[in-house]
MDAnalysis code that builds the backbone (N, CA, C; Angstrom):
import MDAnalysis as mda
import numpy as np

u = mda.Universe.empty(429, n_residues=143, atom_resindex=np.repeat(np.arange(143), 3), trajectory=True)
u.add_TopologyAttr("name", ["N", "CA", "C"] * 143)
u.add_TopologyAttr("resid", np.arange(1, 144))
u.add_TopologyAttr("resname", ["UNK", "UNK", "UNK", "UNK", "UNK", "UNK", "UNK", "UNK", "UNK", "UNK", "UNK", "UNK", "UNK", "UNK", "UNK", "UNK", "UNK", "UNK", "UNK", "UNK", "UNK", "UNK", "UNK", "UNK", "UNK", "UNK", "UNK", "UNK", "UNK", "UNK", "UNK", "UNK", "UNK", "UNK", "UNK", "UNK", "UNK", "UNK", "UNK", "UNK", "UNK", "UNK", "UNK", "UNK", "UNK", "UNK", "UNK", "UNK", "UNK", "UNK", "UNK", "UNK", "UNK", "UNK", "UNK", "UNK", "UNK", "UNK", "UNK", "UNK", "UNK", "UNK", "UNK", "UNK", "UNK", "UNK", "UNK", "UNK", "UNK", "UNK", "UNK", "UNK", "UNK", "UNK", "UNK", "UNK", "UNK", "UNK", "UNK", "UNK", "UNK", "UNK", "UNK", "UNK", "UNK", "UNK", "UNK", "UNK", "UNK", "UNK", "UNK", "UNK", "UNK", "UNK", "UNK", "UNK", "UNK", "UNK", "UNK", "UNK", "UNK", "UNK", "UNK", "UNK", "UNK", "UNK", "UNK", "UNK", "UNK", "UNK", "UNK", "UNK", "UNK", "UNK", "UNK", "UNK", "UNK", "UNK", "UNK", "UNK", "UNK", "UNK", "UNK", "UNK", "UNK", "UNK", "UNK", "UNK", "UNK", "UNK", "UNK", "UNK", "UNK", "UNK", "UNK", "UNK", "UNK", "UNK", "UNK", "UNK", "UNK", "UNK", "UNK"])
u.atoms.positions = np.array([
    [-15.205, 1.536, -49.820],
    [-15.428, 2.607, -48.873],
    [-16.472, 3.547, -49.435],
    [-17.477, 3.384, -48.623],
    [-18.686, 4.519, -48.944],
    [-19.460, 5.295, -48.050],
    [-18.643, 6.043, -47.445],
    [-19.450, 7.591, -46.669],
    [-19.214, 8.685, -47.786],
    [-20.410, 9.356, -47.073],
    [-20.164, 10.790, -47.406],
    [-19.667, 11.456, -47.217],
    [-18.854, 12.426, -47.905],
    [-17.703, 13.496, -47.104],
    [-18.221, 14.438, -45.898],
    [-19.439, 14.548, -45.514],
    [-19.556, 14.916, -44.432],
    [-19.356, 13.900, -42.907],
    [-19.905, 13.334, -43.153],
    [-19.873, 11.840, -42.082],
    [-18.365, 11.307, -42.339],
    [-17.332, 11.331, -43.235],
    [-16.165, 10.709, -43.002],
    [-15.372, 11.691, -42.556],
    [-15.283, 12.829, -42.239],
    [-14.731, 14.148, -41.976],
    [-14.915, 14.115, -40.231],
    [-16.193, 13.204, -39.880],
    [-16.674, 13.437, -38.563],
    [-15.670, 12.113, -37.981],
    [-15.893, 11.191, -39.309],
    [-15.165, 9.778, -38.289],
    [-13.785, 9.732, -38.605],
    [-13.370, 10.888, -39.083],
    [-11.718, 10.633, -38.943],
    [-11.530, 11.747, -37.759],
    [-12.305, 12.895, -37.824],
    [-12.231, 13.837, -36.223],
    [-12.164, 13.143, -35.206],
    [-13.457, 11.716, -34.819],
    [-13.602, 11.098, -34.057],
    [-12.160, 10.266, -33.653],
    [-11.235, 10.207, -34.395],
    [-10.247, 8.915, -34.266],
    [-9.257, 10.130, -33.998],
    [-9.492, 11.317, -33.919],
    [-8.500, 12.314, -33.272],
    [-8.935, 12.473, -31.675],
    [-9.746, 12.933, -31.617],
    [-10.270, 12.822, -30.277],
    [-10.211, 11.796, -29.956],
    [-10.634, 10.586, -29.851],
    [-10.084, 9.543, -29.258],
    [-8.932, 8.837, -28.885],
    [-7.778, 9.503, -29.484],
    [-6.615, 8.991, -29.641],
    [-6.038, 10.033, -28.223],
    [-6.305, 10.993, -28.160],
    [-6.341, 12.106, -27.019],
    [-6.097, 11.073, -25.489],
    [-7.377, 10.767, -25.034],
    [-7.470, 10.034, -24.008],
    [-6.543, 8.722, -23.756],
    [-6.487, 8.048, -24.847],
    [-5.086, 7.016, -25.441],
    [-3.699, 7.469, -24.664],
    [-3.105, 8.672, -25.298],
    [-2.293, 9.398, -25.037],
    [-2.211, 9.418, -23.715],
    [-3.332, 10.249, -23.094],
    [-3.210, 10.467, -21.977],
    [-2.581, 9.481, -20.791],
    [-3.541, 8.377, -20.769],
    [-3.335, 7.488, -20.010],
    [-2.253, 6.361, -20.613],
    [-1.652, 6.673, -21.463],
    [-0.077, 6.197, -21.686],
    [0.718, 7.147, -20.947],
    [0.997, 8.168, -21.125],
    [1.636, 9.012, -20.375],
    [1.833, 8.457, -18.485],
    [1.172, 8.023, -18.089],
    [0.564, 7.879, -16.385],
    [1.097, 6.982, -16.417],
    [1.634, 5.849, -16.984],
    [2.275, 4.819, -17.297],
    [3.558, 5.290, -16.307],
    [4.081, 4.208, -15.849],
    [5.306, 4.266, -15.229],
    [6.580, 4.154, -16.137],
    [6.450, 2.967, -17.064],
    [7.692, 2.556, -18.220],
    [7.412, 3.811, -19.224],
    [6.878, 4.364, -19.062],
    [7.045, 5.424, -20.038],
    [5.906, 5.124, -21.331],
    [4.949, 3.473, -20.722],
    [3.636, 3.475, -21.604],
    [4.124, 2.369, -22.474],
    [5.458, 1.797, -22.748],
    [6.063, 1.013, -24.085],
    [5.051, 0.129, -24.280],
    [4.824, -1.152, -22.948],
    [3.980, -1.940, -23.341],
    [2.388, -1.573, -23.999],
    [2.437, -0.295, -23.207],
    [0.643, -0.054, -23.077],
    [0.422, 0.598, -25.480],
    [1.957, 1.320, -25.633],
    [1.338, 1.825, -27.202],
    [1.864, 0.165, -27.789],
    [2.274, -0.574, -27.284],
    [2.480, -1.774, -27.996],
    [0.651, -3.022, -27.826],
    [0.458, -2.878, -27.184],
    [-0.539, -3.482, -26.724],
    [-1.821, -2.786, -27.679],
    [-1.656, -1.473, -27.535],
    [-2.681, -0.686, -28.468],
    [-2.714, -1.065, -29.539],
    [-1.496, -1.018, -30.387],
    [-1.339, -1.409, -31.704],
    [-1.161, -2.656, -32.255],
    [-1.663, -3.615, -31.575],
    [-1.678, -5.301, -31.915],
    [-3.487, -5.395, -31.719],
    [-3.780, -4.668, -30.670],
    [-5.387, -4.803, -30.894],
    [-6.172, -4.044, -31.592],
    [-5.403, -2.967, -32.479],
    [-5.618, -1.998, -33.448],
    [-6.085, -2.982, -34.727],
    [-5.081, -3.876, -34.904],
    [-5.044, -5.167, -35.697],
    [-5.396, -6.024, -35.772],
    [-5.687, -6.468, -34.196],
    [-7.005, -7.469, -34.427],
    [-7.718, -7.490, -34.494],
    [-8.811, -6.102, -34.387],
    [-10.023, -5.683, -34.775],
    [-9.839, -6.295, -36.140],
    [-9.532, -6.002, -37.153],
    [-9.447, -6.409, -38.373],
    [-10.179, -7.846, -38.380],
    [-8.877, -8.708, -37.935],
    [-9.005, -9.969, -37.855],
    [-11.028, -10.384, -37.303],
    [-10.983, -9.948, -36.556],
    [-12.608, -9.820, -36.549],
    [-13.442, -9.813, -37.183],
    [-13.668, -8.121, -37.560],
    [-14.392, -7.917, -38.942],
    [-14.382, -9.298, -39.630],
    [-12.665, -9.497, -40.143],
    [-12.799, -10.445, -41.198],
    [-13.729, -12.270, -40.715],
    [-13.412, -11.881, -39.707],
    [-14.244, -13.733, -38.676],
    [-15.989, -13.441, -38.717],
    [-15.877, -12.278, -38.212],
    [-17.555, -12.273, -38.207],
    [-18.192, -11.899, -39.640],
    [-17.944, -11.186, -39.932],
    [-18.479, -10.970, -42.075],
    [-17.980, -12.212, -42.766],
    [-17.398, -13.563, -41.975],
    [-17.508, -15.038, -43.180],
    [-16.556, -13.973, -44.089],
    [-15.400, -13.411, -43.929],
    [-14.402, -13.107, -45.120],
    [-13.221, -14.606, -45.057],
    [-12.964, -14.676, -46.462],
    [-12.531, -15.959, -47.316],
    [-11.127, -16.122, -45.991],
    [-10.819, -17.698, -46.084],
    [-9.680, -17.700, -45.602],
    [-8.828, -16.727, -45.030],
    [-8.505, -16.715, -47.037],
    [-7.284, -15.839, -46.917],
    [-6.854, -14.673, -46.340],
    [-8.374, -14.190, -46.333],
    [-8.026, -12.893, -45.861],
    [-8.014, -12.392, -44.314],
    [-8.697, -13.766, -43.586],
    [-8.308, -13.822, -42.396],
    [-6.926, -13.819, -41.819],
    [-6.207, -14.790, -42.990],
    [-4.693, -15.496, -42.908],
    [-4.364, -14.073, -42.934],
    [-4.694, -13.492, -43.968],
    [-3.879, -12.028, -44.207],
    [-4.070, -11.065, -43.163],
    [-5.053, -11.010, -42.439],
    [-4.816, -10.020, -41.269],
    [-4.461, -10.267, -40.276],
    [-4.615, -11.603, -39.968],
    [-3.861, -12.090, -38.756],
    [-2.381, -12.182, -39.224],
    [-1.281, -12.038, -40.500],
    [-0.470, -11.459, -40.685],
    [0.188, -10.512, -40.170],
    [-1.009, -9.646, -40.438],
    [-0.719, -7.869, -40.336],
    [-0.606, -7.869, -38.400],
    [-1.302, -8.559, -38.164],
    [-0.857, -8.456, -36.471],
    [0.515, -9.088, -36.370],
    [0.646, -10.338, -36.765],
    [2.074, -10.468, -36.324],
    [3.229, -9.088, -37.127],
    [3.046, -8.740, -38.127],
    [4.043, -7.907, -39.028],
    [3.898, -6.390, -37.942],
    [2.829, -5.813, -37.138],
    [2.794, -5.021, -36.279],
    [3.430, -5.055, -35.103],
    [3.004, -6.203, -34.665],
    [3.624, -6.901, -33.307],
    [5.068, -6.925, -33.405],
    [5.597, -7.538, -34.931],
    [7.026, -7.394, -34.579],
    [7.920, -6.457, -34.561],
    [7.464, -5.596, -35.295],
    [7.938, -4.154, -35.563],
    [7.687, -3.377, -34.320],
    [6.873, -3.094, -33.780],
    [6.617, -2.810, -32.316],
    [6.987, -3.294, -30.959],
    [7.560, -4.963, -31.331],
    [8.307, -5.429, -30.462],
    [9.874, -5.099, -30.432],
    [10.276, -3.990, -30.963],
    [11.702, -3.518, -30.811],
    [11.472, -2.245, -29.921],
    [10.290, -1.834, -29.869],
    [10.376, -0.458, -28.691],
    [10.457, -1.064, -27.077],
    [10.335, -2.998, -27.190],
    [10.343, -3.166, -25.810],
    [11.846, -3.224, -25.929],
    [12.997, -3.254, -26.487],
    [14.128, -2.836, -26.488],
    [14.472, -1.503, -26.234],
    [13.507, -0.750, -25.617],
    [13.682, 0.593, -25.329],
    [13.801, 1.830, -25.991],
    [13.566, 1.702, -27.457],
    [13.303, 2.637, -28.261],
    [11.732, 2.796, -29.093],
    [11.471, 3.378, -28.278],
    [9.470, 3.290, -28.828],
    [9.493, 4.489, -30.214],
    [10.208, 4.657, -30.539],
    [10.462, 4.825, -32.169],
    [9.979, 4.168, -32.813],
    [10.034, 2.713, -32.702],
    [9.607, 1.574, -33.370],
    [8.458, 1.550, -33.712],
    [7.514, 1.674, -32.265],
    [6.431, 1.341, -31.746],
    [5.666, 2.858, -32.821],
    [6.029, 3.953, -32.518],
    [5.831, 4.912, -33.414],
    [5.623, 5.085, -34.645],
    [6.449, 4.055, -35.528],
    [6.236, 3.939, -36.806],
    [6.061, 3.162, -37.283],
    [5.339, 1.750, -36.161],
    [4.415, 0.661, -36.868],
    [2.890, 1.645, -36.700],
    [2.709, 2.606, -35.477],
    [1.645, 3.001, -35.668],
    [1.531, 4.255, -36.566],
    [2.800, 4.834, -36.928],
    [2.531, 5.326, -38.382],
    [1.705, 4.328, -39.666],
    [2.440, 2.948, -39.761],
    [2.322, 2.797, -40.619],
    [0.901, 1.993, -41.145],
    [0.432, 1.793, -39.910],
    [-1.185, 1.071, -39.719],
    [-2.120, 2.140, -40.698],
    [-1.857, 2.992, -40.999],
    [-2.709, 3.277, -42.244],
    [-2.552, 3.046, -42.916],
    [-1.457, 2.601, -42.975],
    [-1.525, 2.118, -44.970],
    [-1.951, 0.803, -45.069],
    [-2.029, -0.041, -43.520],
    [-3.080, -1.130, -43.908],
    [-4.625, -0.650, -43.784],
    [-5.039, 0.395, -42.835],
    [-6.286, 0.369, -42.646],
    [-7.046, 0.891, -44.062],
    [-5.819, 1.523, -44.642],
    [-6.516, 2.165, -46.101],
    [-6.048, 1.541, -47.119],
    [-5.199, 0.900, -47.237],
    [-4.228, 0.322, -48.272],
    [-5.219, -0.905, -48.694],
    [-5.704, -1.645, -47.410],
    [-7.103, -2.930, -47.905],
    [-7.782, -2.679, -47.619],
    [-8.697, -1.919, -46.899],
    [-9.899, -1.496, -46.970],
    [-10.448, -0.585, -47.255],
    [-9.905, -0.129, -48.836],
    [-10.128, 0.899, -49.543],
    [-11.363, 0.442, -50.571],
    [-12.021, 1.081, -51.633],
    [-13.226, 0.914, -52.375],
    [-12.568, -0.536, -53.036],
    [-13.442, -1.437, -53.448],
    [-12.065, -2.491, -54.269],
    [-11.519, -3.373, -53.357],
    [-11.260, -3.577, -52.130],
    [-10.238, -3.780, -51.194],
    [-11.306, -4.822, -50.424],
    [-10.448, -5.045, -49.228],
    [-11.312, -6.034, -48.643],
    [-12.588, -5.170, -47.834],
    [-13.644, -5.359, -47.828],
    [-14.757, -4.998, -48.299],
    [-15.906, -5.606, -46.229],
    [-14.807, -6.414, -45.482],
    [-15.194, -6.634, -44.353],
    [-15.410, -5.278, -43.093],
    [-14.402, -4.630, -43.484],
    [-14.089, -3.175, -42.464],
    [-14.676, -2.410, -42.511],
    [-15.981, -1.934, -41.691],
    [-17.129, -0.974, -41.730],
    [-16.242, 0.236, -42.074],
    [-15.593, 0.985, -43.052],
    [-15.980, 2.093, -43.242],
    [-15.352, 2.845, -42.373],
    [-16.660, 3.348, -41.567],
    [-16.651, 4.337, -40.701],
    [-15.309, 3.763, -39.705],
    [-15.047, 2.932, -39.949],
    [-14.193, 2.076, -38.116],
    [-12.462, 2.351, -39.229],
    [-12.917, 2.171, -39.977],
    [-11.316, 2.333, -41.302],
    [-10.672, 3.980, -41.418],
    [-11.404, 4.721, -41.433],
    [-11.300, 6.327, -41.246],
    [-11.150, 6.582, -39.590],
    [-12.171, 6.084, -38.844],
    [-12.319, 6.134, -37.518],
    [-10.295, 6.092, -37.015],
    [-10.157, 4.793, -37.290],
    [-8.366, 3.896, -37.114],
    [-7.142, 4.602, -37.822],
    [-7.382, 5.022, -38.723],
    [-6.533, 6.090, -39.609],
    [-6.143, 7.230, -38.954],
    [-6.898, 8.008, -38.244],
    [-6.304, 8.837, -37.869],
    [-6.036, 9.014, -36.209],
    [-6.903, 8.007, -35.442],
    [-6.541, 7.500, -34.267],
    [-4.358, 7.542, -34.385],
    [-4.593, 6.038, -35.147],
    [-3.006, 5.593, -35.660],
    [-1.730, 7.064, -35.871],
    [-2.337, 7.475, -36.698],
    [-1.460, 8.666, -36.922],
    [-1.077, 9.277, -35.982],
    [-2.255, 9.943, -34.931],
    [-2.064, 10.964, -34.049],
    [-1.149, 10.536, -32.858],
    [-1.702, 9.003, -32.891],
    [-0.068, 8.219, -31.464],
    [0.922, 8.374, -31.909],
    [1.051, 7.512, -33.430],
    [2.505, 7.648, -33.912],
    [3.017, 8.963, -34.035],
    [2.573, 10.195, -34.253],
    [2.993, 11.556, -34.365],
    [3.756, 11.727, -32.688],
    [2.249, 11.256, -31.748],
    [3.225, 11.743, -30.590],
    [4.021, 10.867, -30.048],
    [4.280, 9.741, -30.364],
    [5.337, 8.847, -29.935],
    [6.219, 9.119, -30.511],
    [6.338, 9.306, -31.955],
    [8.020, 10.214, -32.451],
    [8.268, 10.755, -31.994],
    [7.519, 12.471, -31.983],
    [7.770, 13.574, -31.091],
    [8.244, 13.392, -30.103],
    [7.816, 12.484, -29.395],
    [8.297, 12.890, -27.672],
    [9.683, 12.119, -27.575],
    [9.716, 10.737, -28.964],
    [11.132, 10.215, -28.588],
    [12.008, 10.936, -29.133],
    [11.912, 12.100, -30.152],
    [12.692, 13.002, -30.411],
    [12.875, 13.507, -29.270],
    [11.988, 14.687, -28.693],
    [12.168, 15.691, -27.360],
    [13.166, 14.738, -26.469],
    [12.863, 12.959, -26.365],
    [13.757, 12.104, -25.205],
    [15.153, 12.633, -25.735],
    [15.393, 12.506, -26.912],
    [16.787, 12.439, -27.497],
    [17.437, 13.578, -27.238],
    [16.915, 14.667, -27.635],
    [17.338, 15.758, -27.701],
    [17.769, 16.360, -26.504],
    [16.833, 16.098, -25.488],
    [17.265, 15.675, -23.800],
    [18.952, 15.394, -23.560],
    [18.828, 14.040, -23.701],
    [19.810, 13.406, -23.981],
    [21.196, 14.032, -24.440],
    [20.923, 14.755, -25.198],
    [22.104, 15.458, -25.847],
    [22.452, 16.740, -25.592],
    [21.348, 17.173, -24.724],
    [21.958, 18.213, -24.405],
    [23.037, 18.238, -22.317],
    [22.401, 16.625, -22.293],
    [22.990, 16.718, -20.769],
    [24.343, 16.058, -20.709],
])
């Protein structure tokens, strides 16, 4: 990973603002969006898989991200059981792949800018997909 702290400051802003409009139009969703943050976060992951197809990255490391989609997918496939909690904290946890391997050292296919860009995109759903399944709960308990 090599930006400058000015330019990576802009492309992790960028993956806040973008995650905005995300939000939004999950919300408009009728099911309450389950499929639509599940759907987000499997193609969050296959971007990866990309990168790694088009940059000629080794096998393995294709094998390995097309992994990380199924290991997303399944973890996210328990919010179609109706608790998007799930779904919340696979997209918590997509940073620690987007940074965890495509850190300096790391697999070396993931522009960068698109790795910071995804980091904080990820975060800002999973923040409000907890949140709001908290606020559901709390609902819940008070009726």
């Amino acid at each position: 990973m090599t930006v400058e702290p000015g330019p990576a400051v802009l492309w992790l802003g960028l993956g806040v603002v973008l995650a905005i409009p995300y939000i939004l139009a999950g919300r408009r969703l009728g099911d309450g969006g389950t499929r639509w943050w599940m759907l987000g976060l499997i193609v969050a992951a296959l971007v990866y898989v990309g990168f790694a197809v088009a940059r000629s990255a080794p096998p393995m490391a294709i094998a390995f991200e097309a992994g990380g989609v199924f290991l997303y997918g399944a973890i996210a496939a328990n919010g179609l059981r109706g608790d998007v909690r799930w779904i919340g904290a696979a997209w918590l946890l997509h940073p620690v792949w987007d940074i965890g391997l495509h850190h300096p050292g790391g697999f070396a296919y993931a522009p960068t800018e698109y790795v910071l860009l995804c980091s904080t995109f990820d975060v800002v759903v999973g923040v409000y997909l907890l949140l709001g399944s908290m606020g559901a709960v709390l609902e819940d308990t008070r009726s």
